[in-house]
N, C-alpha and C positions, 0 to 999 in steps of 0.2 A: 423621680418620685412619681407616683399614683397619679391621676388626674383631683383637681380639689371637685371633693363633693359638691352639688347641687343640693341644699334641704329644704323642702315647702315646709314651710313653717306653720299654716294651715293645715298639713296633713299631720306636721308634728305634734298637734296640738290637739289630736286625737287619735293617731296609732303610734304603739309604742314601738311599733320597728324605723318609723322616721327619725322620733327620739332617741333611739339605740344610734342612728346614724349621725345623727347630731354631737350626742355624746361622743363617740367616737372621733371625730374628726376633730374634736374640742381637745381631745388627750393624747392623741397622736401625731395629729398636724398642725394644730394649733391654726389652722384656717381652713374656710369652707363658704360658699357662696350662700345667698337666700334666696329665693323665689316665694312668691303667695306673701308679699311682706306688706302691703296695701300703701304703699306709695305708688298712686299714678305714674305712669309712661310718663301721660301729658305733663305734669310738676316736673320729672327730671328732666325731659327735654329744657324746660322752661328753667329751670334752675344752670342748666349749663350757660344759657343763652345770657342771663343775667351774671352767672359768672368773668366771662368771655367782655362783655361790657361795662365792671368793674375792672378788669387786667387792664381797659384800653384806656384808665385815667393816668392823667401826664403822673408822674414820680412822688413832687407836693401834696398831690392830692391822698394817693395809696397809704403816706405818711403819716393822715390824719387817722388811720386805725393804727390809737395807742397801745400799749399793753396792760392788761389788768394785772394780771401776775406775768412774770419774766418769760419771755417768748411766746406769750396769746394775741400779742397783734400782729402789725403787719412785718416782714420779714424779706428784706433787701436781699439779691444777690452777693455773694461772701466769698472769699478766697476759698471754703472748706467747700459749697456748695455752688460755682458761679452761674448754672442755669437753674436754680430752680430760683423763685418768689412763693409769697402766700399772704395770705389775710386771716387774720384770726378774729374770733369770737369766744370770748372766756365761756360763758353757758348759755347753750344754744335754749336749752330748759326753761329761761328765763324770759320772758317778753318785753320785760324792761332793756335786758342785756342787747335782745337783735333789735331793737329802738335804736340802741343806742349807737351800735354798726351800722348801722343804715343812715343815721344823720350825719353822723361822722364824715361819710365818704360823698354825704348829698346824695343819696341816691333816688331815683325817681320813685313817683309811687308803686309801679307796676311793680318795679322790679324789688320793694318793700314789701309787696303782698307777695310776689312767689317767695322770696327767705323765710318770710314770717309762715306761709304755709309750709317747706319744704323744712323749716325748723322743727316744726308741732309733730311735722308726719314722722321723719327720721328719731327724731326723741323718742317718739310711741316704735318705732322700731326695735332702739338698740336698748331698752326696758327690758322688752318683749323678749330680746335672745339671752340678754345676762337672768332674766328670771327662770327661761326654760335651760339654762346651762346649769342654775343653782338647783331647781327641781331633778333636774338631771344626774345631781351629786349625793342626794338626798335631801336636802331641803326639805320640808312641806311646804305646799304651793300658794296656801294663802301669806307664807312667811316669806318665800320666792319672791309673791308678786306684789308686794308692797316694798323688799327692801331696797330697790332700786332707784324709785321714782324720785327721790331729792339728789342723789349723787351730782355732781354737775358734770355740764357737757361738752367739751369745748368744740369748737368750729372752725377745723381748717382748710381753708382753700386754694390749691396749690397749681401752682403752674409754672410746666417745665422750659426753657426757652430753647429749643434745638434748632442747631442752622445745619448744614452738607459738615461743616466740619466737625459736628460733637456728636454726630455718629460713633455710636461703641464705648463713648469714655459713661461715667457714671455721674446720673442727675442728680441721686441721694445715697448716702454712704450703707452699708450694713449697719441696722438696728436694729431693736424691738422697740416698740410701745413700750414706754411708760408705765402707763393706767392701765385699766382693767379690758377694755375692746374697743375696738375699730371698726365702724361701721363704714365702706369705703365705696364709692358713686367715680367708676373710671372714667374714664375717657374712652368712646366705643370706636374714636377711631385707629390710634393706637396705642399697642400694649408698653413695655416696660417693665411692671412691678417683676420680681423675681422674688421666690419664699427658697430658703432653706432648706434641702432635708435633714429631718430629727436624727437619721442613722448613719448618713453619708455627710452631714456637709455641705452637700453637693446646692448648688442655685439652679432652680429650673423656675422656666416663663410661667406666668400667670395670665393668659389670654383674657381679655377683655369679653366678656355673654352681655350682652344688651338686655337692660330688665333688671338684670338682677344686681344684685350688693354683694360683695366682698367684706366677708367678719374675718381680725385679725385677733389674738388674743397676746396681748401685753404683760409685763413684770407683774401689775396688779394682782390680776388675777391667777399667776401661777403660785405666788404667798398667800393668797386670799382663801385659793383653793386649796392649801399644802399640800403642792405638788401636782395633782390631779390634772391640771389643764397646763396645756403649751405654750410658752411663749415665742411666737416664731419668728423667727432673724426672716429680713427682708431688705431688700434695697431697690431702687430704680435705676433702670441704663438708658440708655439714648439709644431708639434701634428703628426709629425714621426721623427724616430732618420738617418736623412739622411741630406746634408746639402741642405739649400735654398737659390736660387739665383732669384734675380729680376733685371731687369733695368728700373729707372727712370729717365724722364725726368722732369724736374721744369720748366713751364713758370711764370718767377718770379714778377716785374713789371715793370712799364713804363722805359725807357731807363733814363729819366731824376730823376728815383727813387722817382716821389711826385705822390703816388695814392689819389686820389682824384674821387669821383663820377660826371662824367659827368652830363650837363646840360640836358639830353636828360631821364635822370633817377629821375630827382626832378620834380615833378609835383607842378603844381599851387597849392599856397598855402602850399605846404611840405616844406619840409628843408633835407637837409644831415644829415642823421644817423652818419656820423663820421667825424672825425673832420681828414683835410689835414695831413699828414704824410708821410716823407720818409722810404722808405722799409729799406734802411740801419739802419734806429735809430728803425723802429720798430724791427727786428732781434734782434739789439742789448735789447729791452725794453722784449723781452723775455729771451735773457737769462741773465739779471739781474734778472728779477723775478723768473725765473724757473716756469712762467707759459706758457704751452709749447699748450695747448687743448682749445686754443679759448678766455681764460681770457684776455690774453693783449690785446687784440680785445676789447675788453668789457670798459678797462680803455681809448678808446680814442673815446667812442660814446659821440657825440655833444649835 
């Protein structure tokens, strides 16, 4: 497949050939980098560093991040996935919620003020791209950039465990997201993710750009949108014996949890490609099926 686009988000935000390119990679590839996104260098440095010294607490400790809803906290090595772990945060949006992550696990105060910054910036990020994808769809922009800001956010923090032996085999199985996008902070030293292609199938590398952020677009948003935007299959491999660390953010869906395709997205004469549902029953309609790559999507087209 194509190389993933580079988009400034700053130039897209006032020439429309950036946002032609934005749009584009939203509907075709269903991912695409960001640059110009106003999170400091310094804060991601600082956020992996904090990371890296939350992985290094004993076991007991990791276990104090509960889960709000079924798989938002922390998440043990497992027959299905045995190198990867994570920490979760139900809404990163929230200030009470990263209070509460942060005591949880005791964490010092430095490393409470970068989450709590590295929360508010990312937030104002992944706002920022689902409002310029919906403008981008047709939307009008003051309806754009307000419907996003309550949805909630979740916060996941993943780390791969590779030795010399788990070279080649696979960290994270093929899925898509969930929710509606992925705002995603790799790990610069090395790569792993692999995307999909939409026409082949085919899995090509995702190389790690220092700076910038990786947008994924999930189930959400491809019923959200009817049809419009990509949900792109993705998985992670093991391809050096050093370990991997990422942080994601999930913009999941509406606050009232019923995605539905707006009326601004059914043209005359159409219909909705999928039929009304709650995010919470669809979650759940995945992992009854254990189909995790887009299928449950599939069982609620109209």
């Amino acid at each position: 497949m194509a190389g993933i686009p580079v988009i400034d988000l700053q130039l897209a935000a006032a020439a429309p050939e950036e946002a032609a390119r934005l749009r584009d990679a939203a509907q075709r590839l269903g991912c695409f980098r960001v640059a110009g996104h106003g999170v400091p260098r310094v804060l991601q440095d600082d956020m992996k560093a904090a990371v890296r010294a939350l992985f290094d607490l004993p076991d007991d400790a990791k276990r104090r991040n509960a889960d709000v809803i079924s798989g938002s906290g922390y998440v043990a090595p497992s027959a299905t996935n045995p190198l990867y772990e994570a920490f979760g945060l139900y809404d990163a949006a929230s200030p009470a919620d990263v209070d509460a992550f942060c005591a949880s696990l005791h964490a010092p105060p430095h490393i409470r003020e970068t989450i709590r910054r590295y929360a508010e910036k990312t937030h104002g990020l992944i706002v920022d791209v689902a409002a310029k994808l919906a403008a981008g769809l047709g939307l009008e922009e003051p309806e754009a950039d307000r419907m996003f800001q309550d949805w909630p956010c979740q916060f996941r923090i993943n780390r791969y465990n590779y030795t010399p032996d788990t070279v080649g085999e696979t960290g994270v199985q093929v899925h898509t997201d969930s929710g509606f996008l992925t705002v995603l902070q790799e790990d610069d030293r090395v790569g792993g993710l692999e995307v999909a292609d939409l026409d082949t199938g085919e899995f090509a590398p995702v190389d790690p750009v220092p700076g910038t952020f990786l947008v994924n677009l999930g189930d959400v948003a491809t019923a959200w949108s009817n049809g419009a935007l990509h949900n792109v299959r993705h998985r992670v491999q093991c391809v050096a014996a050093v370990p991997r660390v990422s942080i994601a953010l999930f913009l999941l869906a509406p606050k009232d949890d019923v995605v539905r395709a707006p009326d601004a997205f059914v043209g005359a004469g159409s219909h909705r490609l999928f039929r009304t549902f709650g995010y919470d029953d669809y979650r759940r309609l995945r992992q009854s099926t254990g189909e995790h790559a887009g299928e449950a999507l599939a069982r609620l087209a109209a």
